[in-house]
N, C-alpha and C positions, 0 to 999 in steps of 0.2 A: 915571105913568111916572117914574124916579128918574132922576137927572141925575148926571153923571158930575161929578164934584167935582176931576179932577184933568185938567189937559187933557191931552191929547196929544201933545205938542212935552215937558213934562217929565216923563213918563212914557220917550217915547223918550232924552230926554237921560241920563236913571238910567239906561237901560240902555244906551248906549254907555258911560257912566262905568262900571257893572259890569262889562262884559266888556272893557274899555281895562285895569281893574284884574287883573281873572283873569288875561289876557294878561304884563302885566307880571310879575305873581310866580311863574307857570309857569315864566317866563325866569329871573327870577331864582332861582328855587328849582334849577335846572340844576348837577350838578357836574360839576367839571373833575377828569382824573384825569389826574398827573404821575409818573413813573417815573423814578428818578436812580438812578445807580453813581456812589459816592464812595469816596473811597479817603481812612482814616485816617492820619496815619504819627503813631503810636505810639512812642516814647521813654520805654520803663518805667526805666532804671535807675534808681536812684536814689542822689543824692551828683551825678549827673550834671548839669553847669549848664541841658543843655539838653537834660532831663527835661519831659515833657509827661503825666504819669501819680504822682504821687504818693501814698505814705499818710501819711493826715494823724491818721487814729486806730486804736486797734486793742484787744484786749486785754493789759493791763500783764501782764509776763511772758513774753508770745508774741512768736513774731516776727510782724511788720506783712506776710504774703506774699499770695499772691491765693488761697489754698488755706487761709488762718487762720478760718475764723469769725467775725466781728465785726469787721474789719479795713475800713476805710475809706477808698476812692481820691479823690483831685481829678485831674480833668484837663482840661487844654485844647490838643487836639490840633490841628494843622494840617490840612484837608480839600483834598485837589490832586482836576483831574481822572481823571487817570490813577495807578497803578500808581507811576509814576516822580515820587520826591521833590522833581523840581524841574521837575514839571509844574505847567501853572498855578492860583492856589492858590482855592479856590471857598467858600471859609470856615474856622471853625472847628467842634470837638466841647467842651464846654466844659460841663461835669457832676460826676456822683461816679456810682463803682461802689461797691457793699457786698457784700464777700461773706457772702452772709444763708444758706447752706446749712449746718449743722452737718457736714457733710461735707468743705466748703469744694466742692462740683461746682457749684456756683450761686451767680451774684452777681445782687443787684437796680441794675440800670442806670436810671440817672435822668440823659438827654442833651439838651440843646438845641442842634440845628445852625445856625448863625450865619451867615447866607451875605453875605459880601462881596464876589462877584463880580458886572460890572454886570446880569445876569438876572436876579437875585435878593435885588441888594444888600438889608440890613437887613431882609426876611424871617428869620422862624425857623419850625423843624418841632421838637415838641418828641416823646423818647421813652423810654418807661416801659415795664419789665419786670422778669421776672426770665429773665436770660440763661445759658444751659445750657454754663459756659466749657469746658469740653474738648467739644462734640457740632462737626461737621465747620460746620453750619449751625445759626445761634441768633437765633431772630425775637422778635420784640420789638412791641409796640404805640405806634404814631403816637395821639397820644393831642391833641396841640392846635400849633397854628400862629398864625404871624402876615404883617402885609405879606402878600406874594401866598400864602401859605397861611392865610390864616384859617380858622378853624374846620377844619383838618384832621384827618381820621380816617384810618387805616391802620395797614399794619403795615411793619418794616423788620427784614430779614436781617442778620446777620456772620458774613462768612466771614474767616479767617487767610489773608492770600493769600502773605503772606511772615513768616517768621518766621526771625530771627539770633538763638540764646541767648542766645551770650556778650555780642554789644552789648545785650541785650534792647530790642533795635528789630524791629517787627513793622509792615507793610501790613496793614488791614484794610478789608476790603471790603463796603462799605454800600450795601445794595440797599433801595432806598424807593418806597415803592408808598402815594403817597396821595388822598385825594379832598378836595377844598377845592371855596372857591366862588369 
């Protein structure tokens, strides 16, 4: 008759510690999924001191517009909750746009949203695309996070919710739909 080599007591203990394990990364393996409206306020002139959209390259010859070709943005935009500029402020947009379209209809957006308000202070959601600038609605890929978005995947909308020519100050409205852990 063959004798059991391993007792019983840690036989049971491995598998409480195995399923004490399973249990844990199930949870942890759990995403959270968060949804924000943020509102850009956008400042393109330029010359203007308190310009929040800049170009910083372009092709020589051309003019530097957002319809150029090869034409290169910095910006670092103030993020409010609301619509209204002097609602309270929930971070920054703080990237470059290219307009990479030979057309000039499309720029590639490269954004990190910086959020310093206390919910989310020093978190960021980061986003990569190519953005369809004159289409009414232009979604974009959440592509990485940090702080309370790590590892975040998703996507996020802009829509033009206000647009002034002549000041070229424009609301834009950022819808974010992302999953983190």
């Amino acid at each position: 008759m063959a004798t059991n080599i391993v007792p019983k007591r840690v036989t049971n203990l491995f598998l409480v510690l195995v399923l004490a394990t399973v249990t844990y990364l199930a949870k942890a393996a759990e995403l959270n999924e968060t949804q924000l409206s943020l509102y850009f306020q956008d400042i393109s002139a330029f010359g203007n001191p308190n310009a929040t959209v800049i170009p910083v390259a372009g092709i020589a010859g051309k003019a530097w517009t957002f319809t150029q070709f090869g034409t290169v943005f910095v910006t670092d935009d103030y993020i409010t909750e609301t619509s209204d500029p002097k609602s309270p402020e929930v971070g920054r947009a703080q990237g470059m746009y290219v307009t990479a379209g030979l057309d000039g209809l499309n720029s590639h957006v490269m954004i990190s949203i910086v959020f310093t308000n206390k919910e989310y202070n020093g978190s960021t959601i980061q986003i990569q695309g190519v953005s369809k600038q004159f289409e009414a609605v232009r979604e974009v890929a959440v592509v990485a996070g940090t702080g309370k978005f790590r590892f975040a995947r998703g996507y996020a909308t802009f829509e033009t919710y206000f647009l002034d020519i002549p000041t070229q100050y424009s609301v834009i409205r950022c819808n974010v739909t992302v999953q983190h852990y």
